[in-house]
BAFI-3210 file (N, C-alpha, C; in Angstrom, 3 decimals, decimal comma, padded with zeros to 6 digits):
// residues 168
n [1|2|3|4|5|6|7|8|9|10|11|12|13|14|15|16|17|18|19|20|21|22|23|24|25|26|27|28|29|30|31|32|33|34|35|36|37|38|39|40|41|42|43|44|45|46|47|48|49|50|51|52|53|54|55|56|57|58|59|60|61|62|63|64|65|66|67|68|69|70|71|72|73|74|75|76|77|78|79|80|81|82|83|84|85|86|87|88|89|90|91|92|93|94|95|96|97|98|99|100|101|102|103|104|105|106|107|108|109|110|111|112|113|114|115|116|117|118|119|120|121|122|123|124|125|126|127|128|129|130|131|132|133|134|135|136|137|138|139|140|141|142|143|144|145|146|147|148|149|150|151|152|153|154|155|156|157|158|159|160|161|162|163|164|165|166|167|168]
n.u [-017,663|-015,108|-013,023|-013,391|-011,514|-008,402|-006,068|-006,281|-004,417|-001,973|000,853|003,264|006,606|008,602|007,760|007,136|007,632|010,520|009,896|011,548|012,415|010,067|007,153|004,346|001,381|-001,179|-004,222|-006,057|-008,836|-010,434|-012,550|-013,598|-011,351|-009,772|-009,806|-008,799|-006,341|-004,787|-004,912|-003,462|-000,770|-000,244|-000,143|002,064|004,343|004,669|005,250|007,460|009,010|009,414|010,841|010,509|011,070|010,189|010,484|009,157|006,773|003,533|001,221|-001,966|-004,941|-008,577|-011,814|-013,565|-014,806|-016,056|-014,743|-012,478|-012,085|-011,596|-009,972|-007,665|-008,061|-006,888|-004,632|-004,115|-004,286|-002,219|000,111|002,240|003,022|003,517|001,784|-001,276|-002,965|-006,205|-007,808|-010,114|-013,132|-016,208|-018,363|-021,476|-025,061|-027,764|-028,966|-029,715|-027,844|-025,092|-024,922|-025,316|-022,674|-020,468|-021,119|-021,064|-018,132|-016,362|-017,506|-016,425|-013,767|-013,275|-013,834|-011,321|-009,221|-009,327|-009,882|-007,394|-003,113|-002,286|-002,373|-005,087|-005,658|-007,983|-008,233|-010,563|-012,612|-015,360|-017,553|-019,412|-019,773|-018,220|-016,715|-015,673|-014,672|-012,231|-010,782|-010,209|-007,938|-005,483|-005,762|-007,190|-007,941|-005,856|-004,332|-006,038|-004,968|-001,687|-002,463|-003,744|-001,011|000,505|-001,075|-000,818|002,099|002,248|000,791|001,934|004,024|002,713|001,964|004,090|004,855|003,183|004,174|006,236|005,945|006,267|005,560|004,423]
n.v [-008,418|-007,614|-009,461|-011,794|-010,340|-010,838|-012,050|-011,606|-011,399|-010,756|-008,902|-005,670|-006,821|-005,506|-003,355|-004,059|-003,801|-005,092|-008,428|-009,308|-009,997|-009,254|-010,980|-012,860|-014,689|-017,044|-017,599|-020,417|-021,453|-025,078|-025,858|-026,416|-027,240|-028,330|-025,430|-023,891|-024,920|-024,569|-021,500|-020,622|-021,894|-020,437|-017,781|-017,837|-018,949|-016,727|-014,334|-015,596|-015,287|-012,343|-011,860|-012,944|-014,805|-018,513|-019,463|-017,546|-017,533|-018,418|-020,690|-021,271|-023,811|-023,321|-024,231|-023,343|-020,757|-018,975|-019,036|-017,764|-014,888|-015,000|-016,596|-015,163|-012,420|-013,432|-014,162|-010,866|-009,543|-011,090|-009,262|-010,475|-010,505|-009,209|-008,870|-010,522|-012,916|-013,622|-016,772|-018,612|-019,959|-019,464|-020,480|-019,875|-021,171|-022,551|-022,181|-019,214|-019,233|-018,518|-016,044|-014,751|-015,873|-014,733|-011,767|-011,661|-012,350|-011,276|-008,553|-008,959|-008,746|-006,502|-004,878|-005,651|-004,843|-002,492|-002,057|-002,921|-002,757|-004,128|-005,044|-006,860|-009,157|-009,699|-012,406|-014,118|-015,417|-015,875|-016,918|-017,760|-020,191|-023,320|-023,687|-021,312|-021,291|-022,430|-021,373|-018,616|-019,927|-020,254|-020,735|-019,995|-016,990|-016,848|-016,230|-015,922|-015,911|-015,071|-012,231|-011,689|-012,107|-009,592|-007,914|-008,176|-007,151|-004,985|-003,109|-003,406|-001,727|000,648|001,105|001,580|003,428|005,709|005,936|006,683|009,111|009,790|010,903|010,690]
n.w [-009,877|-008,115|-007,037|-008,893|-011,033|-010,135|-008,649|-005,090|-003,576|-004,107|-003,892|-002,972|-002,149|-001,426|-000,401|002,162|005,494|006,944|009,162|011,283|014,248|015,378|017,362|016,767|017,145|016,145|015,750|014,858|013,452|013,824|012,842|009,889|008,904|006,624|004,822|006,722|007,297|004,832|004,878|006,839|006,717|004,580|005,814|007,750|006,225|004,724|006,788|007,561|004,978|005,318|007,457|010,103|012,385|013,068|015,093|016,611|016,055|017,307|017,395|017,634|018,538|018,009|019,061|016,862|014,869|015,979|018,851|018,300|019,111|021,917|022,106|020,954|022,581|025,252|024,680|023,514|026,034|027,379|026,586|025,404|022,067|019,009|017,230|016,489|014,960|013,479|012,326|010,475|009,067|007,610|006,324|004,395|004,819|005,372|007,187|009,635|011,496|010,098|009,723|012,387|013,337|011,867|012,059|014,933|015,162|013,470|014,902|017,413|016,736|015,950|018,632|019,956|019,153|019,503|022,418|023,032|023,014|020,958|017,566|016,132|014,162|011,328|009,677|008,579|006,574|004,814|003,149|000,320|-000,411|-000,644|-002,333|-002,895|-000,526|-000,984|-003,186|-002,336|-000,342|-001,292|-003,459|-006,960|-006,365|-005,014|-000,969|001,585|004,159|003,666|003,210|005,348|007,336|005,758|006,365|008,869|009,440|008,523|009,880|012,430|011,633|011,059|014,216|015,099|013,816|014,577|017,657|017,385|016,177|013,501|010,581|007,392]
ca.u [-017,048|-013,395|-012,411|-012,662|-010,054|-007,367|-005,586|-006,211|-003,013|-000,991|001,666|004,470|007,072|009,997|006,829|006,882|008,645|010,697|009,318|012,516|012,608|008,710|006,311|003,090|000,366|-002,253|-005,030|-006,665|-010,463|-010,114|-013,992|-013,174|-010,064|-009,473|-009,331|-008,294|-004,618|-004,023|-004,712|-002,262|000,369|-000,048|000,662|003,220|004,951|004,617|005,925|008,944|009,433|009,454|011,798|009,880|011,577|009,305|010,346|008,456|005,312|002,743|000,180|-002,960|-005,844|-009,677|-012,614|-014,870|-014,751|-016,811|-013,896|-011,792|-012,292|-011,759|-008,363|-007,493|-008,415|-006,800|-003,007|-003,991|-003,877|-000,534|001,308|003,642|003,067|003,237|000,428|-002,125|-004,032|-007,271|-007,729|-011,106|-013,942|-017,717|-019,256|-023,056|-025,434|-029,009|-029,937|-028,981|-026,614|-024,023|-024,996|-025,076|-021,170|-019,655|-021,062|-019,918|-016,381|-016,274|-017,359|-015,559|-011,886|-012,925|-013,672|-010,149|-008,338|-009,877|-009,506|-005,830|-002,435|-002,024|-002,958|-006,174|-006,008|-009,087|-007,956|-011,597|-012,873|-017,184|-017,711|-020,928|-019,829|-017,001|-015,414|-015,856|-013,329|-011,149|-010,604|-009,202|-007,206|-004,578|-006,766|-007,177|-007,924|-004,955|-004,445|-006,320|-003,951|-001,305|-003,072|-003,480|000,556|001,087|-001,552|000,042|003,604|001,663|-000,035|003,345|004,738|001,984|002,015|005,574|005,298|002,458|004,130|007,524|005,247|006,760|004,434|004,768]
ca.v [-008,628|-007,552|-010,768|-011,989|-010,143|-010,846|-012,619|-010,771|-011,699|-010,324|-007,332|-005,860|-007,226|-004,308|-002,095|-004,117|-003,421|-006,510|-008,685|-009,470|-009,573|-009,139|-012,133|-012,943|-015,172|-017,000|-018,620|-020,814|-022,878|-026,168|-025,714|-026,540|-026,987|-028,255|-024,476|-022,802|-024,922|-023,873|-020,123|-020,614|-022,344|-019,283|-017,036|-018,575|-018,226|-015,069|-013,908|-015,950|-014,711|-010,756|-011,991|-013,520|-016,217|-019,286|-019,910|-016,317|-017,585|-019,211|-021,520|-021,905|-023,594|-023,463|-025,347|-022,987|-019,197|-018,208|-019,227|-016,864|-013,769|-015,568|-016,861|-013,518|-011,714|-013,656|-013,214|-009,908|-009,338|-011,064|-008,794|-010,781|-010,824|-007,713|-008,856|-011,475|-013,404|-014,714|-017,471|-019,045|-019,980|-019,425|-021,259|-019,993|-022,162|-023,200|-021,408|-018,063|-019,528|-018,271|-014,316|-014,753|-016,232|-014,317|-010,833|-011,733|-012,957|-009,282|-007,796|-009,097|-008,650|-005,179|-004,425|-006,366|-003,670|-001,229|-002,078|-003,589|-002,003|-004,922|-005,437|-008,483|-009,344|-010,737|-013,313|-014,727|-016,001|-015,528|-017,047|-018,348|-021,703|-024,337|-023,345|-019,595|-020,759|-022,901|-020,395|-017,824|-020,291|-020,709|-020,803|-018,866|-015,894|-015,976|-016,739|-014,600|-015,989|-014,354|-011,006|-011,396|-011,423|-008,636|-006,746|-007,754|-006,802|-003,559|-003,009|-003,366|-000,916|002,000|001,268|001,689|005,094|006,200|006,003|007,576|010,172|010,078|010,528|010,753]
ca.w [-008,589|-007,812|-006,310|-010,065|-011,874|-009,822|-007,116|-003,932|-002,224|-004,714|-003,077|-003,411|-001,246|-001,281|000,042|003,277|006,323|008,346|010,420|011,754|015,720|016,047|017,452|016,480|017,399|014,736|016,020|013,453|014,096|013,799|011,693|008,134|008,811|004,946|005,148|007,702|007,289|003,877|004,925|007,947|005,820|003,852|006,545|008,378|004,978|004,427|007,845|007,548|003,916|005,936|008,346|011,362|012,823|013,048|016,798|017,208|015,337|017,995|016,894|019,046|017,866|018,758|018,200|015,450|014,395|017,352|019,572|017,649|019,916|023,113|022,208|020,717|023,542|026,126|024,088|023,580|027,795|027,646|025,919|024,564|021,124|018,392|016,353|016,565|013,574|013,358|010,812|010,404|007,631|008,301|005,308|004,335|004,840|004,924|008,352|009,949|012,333|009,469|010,041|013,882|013,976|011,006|013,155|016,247|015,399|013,124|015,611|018,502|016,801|016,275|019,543|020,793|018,305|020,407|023,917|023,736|022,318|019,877|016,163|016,301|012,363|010,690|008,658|008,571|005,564|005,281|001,613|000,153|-000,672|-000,126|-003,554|-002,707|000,146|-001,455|-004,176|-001,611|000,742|-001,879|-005,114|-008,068|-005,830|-003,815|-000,272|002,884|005,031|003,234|003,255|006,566|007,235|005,244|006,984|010,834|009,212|008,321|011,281|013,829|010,897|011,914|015,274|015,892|013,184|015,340|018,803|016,721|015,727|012,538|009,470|006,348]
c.u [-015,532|-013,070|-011,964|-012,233|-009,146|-006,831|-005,705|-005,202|-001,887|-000,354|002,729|005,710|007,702|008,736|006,491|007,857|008,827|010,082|009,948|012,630|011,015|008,091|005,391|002,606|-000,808|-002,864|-005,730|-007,832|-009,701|-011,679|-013,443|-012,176|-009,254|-009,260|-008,415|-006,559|-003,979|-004,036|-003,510|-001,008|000,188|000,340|001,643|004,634|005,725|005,054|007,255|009,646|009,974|010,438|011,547|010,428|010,094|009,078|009,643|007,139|004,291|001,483|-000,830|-004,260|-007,296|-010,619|-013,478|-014,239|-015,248|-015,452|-012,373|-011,056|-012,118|-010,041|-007,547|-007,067|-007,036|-004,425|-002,896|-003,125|-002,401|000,771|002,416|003,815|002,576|001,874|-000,332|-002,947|-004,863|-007,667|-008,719|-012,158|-015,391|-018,038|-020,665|-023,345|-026,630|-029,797|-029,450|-028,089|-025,302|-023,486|-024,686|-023,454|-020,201|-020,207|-020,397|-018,441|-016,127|-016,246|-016,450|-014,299|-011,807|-012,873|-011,915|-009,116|-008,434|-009,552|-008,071|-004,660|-002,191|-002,732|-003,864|-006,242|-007,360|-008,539|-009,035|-012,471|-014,778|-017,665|-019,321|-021,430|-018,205|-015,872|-014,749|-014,200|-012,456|-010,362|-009,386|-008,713|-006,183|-004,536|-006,592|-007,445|-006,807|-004,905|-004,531|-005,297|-002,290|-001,233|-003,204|-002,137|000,872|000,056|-001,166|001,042|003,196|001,551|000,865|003,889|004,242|001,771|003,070|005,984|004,491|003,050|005,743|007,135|006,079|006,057|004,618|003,694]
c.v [-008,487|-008,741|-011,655|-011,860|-010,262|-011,886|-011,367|-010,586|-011,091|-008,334|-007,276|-005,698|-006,195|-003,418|-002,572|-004,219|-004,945|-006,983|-009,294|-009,007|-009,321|-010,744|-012,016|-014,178|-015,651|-017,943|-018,752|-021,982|-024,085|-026,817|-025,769|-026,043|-027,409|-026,631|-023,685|-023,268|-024,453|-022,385|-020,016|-020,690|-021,121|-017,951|-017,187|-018,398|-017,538|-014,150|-014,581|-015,122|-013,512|-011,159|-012,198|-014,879|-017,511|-019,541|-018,432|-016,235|-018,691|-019,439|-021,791|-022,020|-023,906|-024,266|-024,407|-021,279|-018,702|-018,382|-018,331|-015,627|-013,677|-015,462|-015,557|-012,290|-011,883|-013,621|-011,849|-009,383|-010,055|-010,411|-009,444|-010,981|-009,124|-007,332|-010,061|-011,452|-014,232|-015,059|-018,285|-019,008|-020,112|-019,700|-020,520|-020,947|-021,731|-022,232|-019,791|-018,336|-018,503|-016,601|-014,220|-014,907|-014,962|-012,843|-010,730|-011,432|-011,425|-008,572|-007,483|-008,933|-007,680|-004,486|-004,792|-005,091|-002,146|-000,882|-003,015|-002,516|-002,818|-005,005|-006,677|-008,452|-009,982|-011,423|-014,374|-014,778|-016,305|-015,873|-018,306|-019,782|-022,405|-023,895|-022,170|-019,808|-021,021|-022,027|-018,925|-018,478|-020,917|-021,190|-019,702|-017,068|-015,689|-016,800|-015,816|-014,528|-015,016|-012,714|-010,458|-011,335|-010,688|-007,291|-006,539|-007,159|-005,346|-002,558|-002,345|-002,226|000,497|002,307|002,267|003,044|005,918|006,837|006,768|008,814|010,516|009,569|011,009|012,006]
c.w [-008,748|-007,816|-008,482|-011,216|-011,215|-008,858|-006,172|-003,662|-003,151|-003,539|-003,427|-002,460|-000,579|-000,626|001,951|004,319|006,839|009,233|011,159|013,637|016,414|016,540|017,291|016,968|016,303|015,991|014,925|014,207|013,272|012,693|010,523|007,939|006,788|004,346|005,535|007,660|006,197|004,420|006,189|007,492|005,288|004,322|006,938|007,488|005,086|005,708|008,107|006,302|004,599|007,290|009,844|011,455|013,328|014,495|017,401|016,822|016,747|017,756|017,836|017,428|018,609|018,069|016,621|015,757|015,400|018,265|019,458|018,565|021,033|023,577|022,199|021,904|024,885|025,503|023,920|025,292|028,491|027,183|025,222|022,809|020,149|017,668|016,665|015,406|013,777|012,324|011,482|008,890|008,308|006,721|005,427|003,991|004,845|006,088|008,347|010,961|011,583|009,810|011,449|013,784|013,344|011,533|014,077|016,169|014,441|014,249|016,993|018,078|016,636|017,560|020,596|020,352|018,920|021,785|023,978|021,955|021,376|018,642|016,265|014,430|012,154|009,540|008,416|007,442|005,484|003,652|001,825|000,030|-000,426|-001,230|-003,566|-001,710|-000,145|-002,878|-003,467|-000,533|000,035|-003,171|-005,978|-007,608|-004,983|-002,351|001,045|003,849|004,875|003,421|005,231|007,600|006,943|006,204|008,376|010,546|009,317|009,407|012,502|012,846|011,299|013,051|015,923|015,121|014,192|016,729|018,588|016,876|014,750|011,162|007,934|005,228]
res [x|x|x|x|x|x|x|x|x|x|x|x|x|x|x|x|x|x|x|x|x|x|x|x|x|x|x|x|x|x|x|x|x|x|x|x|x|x|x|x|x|x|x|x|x|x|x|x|x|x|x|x|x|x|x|x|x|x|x|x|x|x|x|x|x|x|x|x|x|x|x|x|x|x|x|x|x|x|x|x|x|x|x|x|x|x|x|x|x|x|x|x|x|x|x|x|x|x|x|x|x|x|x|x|x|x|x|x|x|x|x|x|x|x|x|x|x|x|x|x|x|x|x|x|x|x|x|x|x|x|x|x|x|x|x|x|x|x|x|x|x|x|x|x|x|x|x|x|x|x|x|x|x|x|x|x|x|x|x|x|x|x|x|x|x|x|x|x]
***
């Protein structure tokens, strides 16, 4: 398994563009949250580190990972924000409840990426066990949250080459 040789979250900083003057949006479940705040803290970070002012970072939070797509959605249709992050943990478990949510909430932030001009991040976390998550929410693997900053910074970076039309 990839995941262990390395830290995930590892990057390399000088390779990412400013996030100086952009706003973003994280919504984070409030579901295993022992979670979901380290991976936030880990974004939040990591978008200040890139030059996002904190008073441009907006925090919403929902009740569970299903709720994800809702929130998402409904900042998407306000335009006001460059990127949007969804931060959540879907634990496997004992039933299939786990496959049902961790679909959906996939599927629904792809379709948001689709039908709106904004970046919907998945910063959603789908591990097999409790250690699985605590391992990547600021553990020996790294931190998704993280990953998921560098990929909105990214994101507003191809957008804004895209609509340049300037490619490399």
């Amino acid at each position: 398994m990839a995941s262990e040789l390395k830290n995930l979250s590892d990057y390399k900083a000088d390779e990412i563009s400013s996030a100086k003057g952009f706003r973003f949006a994280i919504v984070r479940s409030e579901w295993n949250s022992e979670i979901t705040t380290p991976l936030t803290d880990g974004c939040i970070k990591t978008l200040v580190k890139h030059g996002a002012k904190e008073s441009n970072i907006n925090l919403l939070h929902v009740p569970g990972s299903f709720e994800l797509t809702f929130a998402c959605s409904e900042l998407a249709k306000s335009k006001n924000y460059h990127a949007i992050i969804a931060i959540g943990c879907i634990i496997e478990g004992e039933t299939r409840h786990f496959e049902f949510i961790a679909s959906a909430v996939a599927n629904g932030i792809t379709q948001l990426n689709t039908l709106y001009n904004t970046p919907v991040i998945f910063g959603v976390l789908t591990p097999a066990s409790q250690q699985q998550a605590i391992d990547r929410a600021g553990g020996k693997f790294g931190n998704k949250g993280v990953e998921a900053a560098v990929t909105a910074i990214k994101m507003i970076a191809l957008k804004t080459q895209i609509q340049k039309k300037k490619f490399k």
